[in-house]
PASEBA-1860 file (N, C-alpha, C; in nm, 3 decimals):
! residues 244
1> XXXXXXXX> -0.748/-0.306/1.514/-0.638/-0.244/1.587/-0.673/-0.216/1.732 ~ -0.789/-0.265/1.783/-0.824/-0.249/1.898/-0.827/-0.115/1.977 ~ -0.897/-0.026/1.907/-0.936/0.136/1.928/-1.026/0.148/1.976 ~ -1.034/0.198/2.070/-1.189/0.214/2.176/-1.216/0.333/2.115 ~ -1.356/0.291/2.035/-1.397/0.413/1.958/-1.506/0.537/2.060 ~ -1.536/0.431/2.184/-1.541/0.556/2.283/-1.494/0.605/2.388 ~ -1.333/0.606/2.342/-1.216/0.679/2.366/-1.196/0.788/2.253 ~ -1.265/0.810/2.196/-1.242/0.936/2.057/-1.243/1.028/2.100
9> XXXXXXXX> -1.228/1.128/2.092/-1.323/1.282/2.078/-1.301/1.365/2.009 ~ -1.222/1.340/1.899/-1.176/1.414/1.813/-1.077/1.349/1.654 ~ -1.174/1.421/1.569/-1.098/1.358/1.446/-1.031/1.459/1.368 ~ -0.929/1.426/1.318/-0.852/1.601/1.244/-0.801/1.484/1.097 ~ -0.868/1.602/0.975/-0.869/1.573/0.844/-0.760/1.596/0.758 ~ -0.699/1.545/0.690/-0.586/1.600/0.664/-0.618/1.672/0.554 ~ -0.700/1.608/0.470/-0.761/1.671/0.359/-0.851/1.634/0.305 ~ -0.950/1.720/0.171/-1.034/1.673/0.161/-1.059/1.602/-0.021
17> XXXXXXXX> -0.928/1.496/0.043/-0.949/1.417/-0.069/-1.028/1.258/-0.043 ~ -1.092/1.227/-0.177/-1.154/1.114/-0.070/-1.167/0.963/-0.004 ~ -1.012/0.933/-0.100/-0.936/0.852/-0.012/-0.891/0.901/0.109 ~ -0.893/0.981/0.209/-0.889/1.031/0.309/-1.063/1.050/0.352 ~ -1.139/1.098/0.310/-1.236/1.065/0.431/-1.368/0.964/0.370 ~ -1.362/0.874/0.272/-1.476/0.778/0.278/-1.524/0.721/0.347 ~ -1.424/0.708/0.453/-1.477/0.611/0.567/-1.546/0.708/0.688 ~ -1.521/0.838/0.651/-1.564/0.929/0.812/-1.706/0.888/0.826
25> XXXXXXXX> -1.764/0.943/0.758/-1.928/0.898/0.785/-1.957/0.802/0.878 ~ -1.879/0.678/0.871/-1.929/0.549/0.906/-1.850/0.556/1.041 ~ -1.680/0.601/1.074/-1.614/0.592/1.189/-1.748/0.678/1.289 ~ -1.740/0.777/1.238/-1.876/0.889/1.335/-1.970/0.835/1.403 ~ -2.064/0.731/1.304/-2.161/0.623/1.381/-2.122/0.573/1.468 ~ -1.986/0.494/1.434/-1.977/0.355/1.505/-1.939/0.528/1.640 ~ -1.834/0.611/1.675/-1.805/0.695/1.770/-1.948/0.718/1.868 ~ -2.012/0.775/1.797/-2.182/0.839/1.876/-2.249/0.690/1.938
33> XXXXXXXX> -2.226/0.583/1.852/-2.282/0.458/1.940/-2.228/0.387/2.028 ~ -2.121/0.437/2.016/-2.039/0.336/2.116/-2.009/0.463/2.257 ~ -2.064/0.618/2.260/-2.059/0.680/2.368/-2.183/0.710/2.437 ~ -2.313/0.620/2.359/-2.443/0.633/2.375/-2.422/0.770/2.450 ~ -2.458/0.880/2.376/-2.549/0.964/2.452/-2.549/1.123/2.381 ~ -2.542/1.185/2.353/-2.526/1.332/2.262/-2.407/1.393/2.211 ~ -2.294/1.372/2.253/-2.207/1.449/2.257/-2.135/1.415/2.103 ~ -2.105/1.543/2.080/-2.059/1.576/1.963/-1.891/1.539/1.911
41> XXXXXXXX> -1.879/1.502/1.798/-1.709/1.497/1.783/-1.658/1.604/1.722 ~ -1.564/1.638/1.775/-1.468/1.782/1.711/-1.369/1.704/1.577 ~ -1.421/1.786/1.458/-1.350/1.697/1.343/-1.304/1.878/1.306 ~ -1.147/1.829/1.297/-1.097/1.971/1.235/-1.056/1.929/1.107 ~ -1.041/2.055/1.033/-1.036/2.066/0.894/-1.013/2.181/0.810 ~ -0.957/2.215/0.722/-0.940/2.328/0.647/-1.076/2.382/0.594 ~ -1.110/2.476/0.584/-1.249/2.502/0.508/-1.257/2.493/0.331 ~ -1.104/2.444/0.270/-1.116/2.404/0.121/-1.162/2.279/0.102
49> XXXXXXXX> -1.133/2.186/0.201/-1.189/2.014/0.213/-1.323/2.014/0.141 ~ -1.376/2.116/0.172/-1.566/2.094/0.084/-1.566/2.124/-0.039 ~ -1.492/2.159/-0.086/-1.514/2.219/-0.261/-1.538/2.116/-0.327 ~ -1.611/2.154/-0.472/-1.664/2.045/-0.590/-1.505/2.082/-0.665 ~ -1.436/1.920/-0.649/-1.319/1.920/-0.701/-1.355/1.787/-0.801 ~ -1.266/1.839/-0.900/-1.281/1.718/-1.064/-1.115/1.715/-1.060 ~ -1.125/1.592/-1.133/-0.972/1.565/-1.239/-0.960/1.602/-1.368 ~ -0.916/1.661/-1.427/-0.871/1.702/-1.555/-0.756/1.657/-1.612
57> XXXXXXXX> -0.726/1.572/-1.649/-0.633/1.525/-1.742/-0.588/1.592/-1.916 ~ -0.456/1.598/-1.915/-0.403/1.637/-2.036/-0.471/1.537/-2.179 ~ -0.517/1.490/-2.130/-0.597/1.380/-2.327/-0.739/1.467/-2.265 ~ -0.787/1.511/-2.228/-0.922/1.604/-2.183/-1.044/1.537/-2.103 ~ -1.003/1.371/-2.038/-1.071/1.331/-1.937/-1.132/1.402/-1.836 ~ -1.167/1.401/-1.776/-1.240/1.446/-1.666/-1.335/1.330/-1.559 ~ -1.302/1.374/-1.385/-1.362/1.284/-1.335/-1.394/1.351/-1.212 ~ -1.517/1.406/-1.191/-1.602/1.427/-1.076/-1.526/1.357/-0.939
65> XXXXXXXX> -1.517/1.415/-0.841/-1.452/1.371/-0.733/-1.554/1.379/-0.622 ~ -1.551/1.243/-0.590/-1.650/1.242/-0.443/-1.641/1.357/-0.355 ~ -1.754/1.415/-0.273/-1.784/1.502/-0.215/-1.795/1.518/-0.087 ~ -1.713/1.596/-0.033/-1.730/1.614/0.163/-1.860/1.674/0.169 ~ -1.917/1.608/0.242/-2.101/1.654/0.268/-2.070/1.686/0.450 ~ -2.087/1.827/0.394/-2.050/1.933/0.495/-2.170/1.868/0.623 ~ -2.304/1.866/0.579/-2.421/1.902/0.649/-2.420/1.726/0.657 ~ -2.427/1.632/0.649/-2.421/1.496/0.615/-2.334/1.529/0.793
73> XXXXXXXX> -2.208/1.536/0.788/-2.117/1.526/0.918/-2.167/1.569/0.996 ~ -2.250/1.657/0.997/-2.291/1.746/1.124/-2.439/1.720/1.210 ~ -2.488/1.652/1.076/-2.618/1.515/1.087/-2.591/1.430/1.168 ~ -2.432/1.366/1.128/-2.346/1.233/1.206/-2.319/1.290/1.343 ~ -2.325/1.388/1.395/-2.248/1.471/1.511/-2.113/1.537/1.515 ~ -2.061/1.591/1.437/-1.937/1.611/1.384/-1.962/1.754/1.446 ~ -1.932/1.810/1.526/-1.869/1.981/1.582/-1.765/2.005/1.435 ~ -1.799/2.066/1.361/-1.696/2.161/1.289/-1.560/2.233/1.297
81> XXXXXXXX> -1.433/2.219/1.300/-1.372/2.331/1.305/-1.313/2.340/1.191 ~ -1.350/2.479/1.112/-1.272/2.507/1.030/-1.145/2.636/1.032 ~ -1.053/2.523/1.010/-0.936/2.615/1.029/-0.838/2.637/0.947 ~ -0.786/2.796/0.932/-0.647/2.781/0.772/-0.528/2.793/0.856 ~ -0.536/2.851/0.989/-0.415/2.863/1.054/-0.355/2.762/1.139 ~ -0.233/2.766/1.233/-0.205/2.697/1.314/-0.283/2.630/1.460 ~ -0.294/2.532/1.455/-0.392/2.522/1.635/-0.341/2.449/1.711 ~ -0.310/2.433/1.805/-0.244/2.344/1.938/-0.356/2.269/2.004
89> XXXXXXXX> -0.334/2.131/2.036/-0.440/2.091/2.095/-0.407/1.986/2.199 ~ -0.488/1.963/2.317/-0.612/2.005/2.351/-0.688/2.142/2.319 ~ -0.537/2.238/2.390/-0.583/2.384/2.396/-0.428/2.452/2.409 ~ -0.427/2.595/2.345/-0.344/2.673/2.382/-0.223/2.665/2.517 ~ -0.292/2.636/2.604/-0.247/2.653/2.733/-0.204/2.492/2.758 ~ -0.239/2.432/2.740/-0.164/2.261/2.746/-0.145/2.233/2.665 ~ -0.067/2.219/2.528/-0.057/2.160/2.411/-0.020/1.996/2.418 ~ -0.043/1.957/2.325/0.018/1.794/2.303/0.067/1.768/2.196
97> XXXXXXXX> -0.018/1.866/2.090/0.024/1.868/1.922/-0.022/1.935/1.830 ~ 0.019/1.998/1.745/-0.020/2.096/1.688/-0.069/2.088/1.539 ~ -0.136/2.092/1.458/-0.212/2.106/1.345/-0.109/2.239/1.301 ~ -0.111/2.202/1.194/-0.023/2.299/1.074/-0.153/2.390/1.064 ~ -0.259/2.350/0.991/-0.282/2.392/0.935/-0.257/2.437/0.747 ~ -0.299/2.584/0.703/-0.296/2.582/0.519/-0.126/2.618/0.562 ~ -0.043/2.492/0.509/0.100/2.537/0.441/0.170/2.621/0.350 ~ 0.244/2.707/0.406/0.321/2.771/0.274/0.369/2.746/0.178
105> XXXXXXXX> 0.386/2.745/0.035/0.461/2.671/-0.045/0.595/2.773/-0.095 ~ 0.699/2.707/-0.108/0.882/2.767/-0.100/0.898/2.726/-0.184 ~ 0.915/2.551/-0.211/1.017/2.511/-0.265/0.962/2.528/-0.427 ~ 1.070/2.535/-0.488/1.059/2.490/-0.659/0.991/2.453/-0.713 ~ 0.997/2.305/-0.632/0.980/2.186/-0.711/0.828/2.066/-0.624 ~ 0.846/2.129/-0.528/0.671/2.074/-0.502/0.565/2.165/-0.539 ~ 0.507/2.098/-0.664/0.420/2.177/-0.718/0.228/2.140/-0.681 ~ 0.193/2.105/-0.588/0.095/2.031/-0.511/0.009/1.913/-0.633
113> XXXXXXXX> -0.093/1.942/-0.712/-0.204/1.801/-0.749/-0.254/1.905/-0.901 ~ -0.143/1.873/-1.019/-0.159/1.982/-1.125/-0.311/1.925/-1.198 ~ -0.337/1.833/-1.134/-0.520/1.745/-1.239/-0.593/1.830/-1.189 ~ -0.596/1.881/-1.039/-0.725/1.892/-1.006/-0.745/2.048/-1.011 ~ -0.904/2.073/-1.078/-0.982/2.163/-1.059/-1.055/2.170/-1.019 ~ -1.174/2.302/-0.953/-1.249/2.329/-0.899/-1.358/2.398/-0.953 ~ -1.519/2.377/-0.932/-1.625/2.438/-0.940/-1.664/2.588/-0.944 ~ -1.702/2.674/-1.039/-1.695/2.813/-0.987/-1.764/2.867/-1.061
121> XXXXXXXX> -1.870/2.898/-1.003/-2.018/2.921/-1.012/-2.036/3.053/-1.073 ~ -2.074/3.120/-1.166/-2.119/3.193/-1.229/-2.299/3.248/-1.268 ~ -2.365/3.269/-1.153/-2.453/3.299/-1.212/-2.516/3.106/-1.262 ~ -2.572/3.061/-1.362/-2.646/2.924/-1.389/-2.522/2.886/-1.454 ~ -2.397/2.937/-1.455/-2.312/2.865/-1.569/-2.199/2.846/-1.463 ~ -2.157/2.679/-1.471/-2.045/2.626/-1.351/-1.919/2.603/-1.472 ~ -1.800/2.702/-1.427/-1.698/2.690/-1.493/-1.578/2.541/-1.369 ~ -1.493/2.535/-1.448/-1.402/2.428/-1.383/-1.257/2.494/-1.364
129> XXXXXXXX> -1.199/2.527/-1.283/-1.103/2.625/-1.314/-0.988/2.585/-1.223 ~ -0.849/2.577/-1.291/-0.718/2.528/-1.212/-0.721/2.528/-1.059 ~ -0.650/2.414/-1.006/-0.680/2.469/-0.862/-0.563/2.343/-0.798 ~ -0.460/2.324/-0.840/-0.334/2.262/-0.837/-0.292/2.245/-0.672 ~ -0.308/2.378/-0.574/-0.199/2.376/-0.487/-0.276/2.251/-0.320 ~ -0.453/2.229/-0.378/-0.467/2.184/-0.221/-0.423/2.221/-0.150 ~ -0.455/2.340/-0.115/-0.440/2.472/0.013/-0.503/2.343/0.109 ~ -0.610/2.251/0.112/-0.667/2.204/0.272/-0.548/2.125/0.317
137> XXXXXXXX> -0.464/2.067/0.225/-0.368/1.992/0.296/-0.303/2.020/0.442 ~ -0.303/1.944/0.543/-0.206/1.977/0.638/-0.173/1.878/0.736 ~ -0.106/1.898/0.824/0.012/1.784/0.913/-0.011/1.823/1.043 ~ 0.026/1.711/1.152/0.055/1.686/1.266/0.178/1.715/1.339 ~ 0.179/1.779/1.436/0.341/1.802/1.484/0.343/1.755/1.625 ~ 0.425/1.674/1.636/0.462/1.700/1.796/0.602/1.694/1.874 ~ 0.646/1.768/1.918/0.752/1.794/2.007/0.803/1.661/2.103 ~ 0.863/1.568/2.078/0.910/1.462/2.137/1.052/1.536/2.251
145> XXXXXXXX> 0.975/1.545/2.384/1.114/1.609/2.454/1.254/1.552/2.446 ~ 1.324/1.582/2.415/1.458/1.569/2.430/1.580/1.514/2.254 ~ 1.401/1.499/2.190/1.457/1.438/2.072/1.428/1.493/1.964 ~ 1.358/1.589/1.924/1.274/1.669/1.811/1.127/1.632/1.796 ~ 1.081/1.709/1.663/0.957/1.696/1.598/0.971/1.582/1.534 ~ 0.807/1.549/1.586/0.778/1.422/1.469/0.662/1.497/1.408 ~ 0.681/1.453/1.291/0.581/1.518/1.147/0.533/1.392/1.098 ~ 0.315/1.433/1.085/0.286/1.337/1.028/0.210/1.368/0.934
153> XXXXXXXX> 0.204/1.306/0.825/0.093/1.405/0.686/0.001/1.295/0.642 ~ -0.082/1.323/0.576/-0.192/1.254/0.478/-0.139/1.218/0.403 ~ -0.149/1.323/0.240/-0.077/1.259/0.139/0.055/1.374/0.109 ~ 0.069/1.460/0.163/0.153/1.560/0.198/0.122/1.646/0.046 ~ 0.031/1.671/-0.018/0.039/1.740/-0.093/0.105/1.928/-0.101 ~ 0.139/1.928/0.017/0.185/2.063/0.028/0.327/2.060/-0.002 ~ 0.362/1.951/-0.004/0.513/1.909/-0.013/0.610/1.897/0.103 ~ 0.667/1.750/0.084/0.688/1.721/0.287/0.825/1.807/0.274
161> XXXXXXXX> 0.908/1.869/0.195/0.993/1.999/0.231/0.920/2.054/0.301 ~ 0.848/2.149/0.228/0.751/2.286/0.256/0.706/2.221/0.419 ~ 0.628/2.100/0.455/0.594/2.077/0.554/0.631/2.078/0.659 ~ 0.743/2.014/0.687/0.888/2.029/0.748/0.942/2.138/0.752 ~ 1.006/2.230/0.673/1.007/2.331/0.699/0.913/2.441/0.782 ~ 0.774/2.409/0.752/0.675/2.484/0.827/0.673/2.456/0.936 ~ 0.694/2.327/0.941/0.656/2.313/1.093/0.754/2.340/1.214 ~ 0.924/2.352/1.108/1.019/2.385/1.220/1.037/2.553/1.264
169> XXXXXXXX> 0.975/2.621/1.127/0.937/2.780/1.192/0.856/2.783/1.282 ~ 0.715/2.758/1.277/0.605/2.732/1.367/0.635/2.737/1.479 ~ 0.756/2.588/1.546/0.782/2.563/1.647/0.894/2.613/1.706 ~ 0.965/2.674/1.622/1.166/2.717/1.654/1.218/2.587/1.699 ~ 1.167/2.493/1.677/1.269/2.356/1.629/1.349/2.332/1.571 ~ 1.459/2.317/1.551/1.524/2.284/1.413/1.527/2.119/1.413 ~ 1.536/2.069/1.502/1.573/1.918/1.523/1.448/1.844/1.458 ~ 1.446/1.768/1.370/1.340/1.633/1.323/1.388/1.521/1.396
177> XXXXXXXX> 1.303/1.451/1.406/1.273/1.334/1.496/1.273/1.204/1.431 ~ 1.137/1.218/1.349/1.099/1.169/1.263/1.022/1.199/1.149 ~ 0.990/1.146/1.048/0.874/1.261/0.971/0.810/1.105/0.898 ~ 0.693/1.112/0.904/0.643/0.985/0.815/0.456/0.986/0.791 ~ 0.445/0.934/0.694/0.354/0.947/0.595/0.334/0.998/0.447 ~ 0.246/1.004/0.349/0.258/1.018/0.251/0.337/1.156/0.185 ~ 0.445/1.123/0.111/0.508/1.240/0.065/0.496/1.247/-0.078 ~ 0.365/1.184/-0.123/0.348/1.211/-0.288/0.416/1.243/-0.390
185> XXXXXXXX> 0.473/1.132/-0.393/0.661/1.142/-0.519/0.595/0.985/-0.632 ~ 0.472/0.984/-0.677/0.440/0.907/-0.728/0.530/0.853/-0.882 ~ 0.572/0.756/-0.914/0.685/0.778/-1.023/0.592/0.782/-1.115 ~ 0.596/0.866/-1.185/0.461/0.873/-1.338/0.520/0.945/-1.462 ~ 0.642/0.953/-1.403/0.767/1.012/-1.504/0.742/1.196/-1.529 ~ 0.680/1.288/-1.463/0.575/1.349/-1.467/0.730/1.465/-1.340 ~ 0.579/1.572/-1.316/0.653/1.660/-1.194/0.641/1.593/-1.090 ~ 0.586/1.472/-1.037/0.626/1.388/-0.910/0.767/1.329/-0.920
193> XXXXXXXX> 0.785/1.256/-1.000/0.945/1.183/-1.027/1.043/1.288/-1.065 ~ 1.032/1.406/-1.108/1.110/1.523/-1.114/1.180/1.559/-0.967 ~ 1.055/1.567/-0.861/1.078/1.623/-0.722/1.121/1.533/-0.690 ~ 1.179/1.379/-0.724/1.245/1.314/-0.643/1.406/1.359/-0.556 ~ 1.474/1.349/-0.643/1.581/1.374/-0.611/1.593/1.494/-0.548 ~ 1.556/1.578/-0.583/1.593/1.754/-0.465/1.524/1.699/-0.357 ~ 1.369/1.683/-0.341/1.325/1.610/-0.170/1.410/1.499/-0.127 ~ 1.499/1.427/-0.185/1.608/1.322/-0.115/1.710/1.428/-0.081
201> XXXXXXXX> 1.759/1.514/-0.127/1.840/1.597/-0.126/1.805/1.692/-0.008 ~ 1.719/1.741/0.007/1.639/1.815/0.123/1.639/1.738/0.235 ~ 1.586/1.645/0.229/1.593/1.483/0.328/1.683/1.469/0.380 ~ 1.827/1.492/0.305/1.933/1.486/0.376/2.005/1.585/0.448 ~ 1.957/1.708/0.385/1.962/1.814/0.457/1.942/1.862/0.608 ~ 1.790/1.832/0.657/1.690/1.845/0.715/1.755/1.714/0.871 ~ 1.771/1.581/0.784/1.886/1.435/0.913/1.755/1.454/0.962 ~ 1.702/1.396/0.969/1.567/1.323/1.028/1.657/1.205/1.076
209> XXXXXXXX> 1.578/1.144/1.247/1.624/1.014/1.285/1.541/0.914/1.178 ~ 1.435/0.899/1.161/1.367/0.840/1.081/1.321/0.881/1.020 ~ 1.291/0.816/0.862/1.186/0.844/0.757/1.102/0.730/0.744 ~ 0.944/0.765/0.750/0.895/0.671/0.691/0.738/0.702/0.583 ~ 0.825/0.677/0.463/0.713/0.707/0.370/0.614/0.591/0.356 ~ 0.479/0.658/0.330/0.368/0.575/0.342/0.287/0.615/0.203 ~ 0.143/0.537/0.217/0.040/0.580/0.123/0.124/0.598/-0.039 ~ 0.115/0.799/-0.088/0.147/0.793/-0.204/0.272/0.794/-0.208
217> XXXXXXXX> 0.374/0.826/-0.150/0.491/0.830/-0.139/0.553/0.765/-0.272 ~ 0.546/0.638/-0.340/0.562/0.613/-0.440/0.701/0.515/-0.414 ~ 0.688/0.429/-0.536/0.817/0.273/-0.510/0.917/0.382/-0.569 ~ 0.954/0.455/-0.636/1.090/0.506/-0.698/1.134/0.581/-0.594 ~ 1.060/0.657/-0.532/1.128/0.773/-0.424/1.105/0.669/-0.290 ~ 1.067/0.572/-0.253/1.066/0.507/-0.096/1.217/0.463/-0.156 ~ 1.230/0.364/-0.269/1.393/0.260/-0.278/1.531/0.381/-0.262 ~ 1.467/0.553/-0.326/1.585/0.607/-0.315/1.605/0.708/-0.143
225> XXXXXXXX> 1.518/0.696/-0.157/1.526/0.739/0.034/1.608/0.583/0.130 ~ 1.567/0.466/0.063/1.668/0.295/0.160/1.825/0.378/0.056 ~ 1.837/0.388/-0.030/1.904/0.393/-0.054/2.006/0.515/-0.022 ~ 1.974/0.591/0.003/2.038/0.713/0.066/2.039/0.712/0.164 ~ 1.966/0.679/0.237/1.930/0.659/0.426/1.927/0.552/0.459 ~ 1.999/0.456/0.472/1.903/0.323/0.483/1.897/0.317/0.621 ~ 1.988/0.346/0.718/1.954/0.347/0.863/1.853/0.429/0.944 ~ 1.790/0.548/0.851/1.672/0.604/0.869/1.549/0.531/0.893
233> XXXXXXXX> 1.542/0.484/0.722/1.428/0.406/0.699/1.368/0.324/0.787 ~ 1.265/0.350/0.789/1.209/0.241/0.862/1.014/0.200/0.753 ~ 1.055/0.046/0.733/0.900/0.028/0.620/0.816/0.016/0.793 ~ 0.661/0.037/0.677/0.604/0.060/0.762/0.474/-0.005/0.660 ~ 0.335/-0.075/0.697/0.250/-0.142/0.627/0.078/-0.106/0.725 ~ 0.020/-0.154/0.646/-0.142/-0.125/0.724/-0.162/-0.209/0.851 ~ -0.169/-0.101/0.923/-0.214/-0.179/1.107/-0.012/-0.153/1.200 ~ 0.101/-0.115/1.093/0.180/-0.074/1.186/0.179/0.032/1.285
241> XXXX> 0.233/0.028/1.396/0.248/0.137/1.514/0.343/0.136/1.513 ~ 0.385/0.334/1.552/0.553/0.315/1.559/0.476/0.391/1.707 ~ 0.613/0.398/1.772/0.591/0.441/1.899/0.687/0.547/1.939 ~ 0.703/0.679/1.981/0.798/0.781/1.987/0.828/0.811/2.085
END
C-alpha cells in the first residue's frame, strides 16, 4: 500500500484481540528500522488489551488466546499509553481525531464476545471467569467539517450502536458522515444474528451518508444493510482507501 513506515509515529489498538495485533511486533521493527535511530512509537491502548483471555464454548471447549506481551512491545520501542477514557490527538489543543476510548454499553441487544473469559489468579490456583463485554474495545472519530463524524472500529465489539452513539455525545455531533469497519453481526444463528435487525433499524435511525461494514461484520447483516441502504453502502475489500 505504499506506507512510509518512517512516516509513523504512532499506532492506536483497537483491541486486544489477536487478529488485531499479530502483526504489531513485526510493523514496530520494520518502524524503528526504517527511522534508524532511538525514537520510540506511541502505541495507544486500553489497559484490558493484556489480559490472559480463553474461549469457552457451550459443549465445554476451551482455547487459550494468544497474548499481548506487554514488555515484548516496549523491547520493540513501543511508548505505552494506556488509556480507558477519551483522548484527542495530536494533543488537546490541536485535535485531528479522537480515540473513544472504554465504551458505554445502552443498547439491549449488543451484548459484546459471550465465549470469552479471563484469568484470575487466586493465590497458586488460576480460576477462568466470564468476561463477555471487551471493555478494551474502542474507535476512531473524526469531525469531517461541514459534513459529520466519520467512525472507525476494529471489530466493534462494543457495539457499533453503542459506538456511534458514544461518539456523538463525546463530540455534540449529531450528524454521521460515515461509519465503517467491523460491526460484529456474525450470522451463527446465536445473539449476533439476533442484533441484526434492531442495528439495521438503529442504522436507519442514526442516516449515516455511508456504511461500510468490514472484517466481522458478517454476510447476513452486510446483504441486509445493501438491502435497506443500498445507496449508503459502499463494499469495501483488503488494500481499499476511502477518502473523506
Amino acid at each position: 500500500m505504499e506506507i512510509a513506515f518512517d512516516q509513523i509515529d504512532g499506532i492506536i489498538l483497537s483491541h486486544g484481540h489477536f487478529d488485531h495485533f499479530t502483526g504489531l511486533a513485526n510493523i514496530l521493527r520494520r518502524i524503528l528500522l526504517s527511522k534508524q535511530d532511538n525514537t520510540r512509537i506511541d502505541l495507544f491502548v486500553h489497559p484490558e488489551a493484556f489480559l490472559r483471555r480463553w474461549e469457552v464454548y457451550q459443549n465445554g471447549e476451551r482455547t487459550k488466546m494468544p497474548l499481548l506481551d506487554e514488555e515484548h512491545l516496549q523491547e520493540l520501542g513501543a511508548l505505552l499509553h494506556k488509556n480507558i477514557g477519551v483522548i484527542f490527538l495530536p494533543s488537546d489543543d490541536s485535535p485531528s481525531l479522537m480515540l473513544t476510548g472504554e465504551i458505554p454499553r445502552k443498547t439491549s441487544f449488543e451484548k459484546g464476545f459471550p465465549f470469552q473469559y479471563v484469568e484470575n489468579q487466586s493465590g497458586n490456583e488460576i480460576k477462568l471467569v466470564p468476561d463477555p463485554l471487551v471493555r478494551d474495545d474502542q474507535a476512531i472519530v473524526v469531525n469531517v467539517r461541514n459534513n459529520g463524524l466519520v467512525i472507525l472500529t476494529g471489530c466493534g465489539h462494543a457495539g457499533i450502536i453503542n459506538t456511534i452513539d458514544y461518539a456523538k455525545k463525546v463530540t455534540g455531533i449529531d450528524k454521521v458522515y460515515a461509519v465503517l469497519g467491523g460491526f460484529h453481526l456474525p450470522a451463527d444463528g446465536g445473539i449476533y444474528e439476533e442484533a441484526i435487525e434492531p442495528t439495521v433499524k438503529e442504522l436507519l435511525r442514526i442516516d449515516p451518508d455511508y456504511i461500510i461494514p468490514c472484517h466481522c461484520t458478517g454476510w447476513k447483516a452486510t446483504n441486509r444493510i445493501i438491502e435497506t441502504m443500498p445507496k449508503k453502502f459502499l463494499q469495501s475489500s483488503v488494500g481499499t482507501v476511502f477518502t473523506f
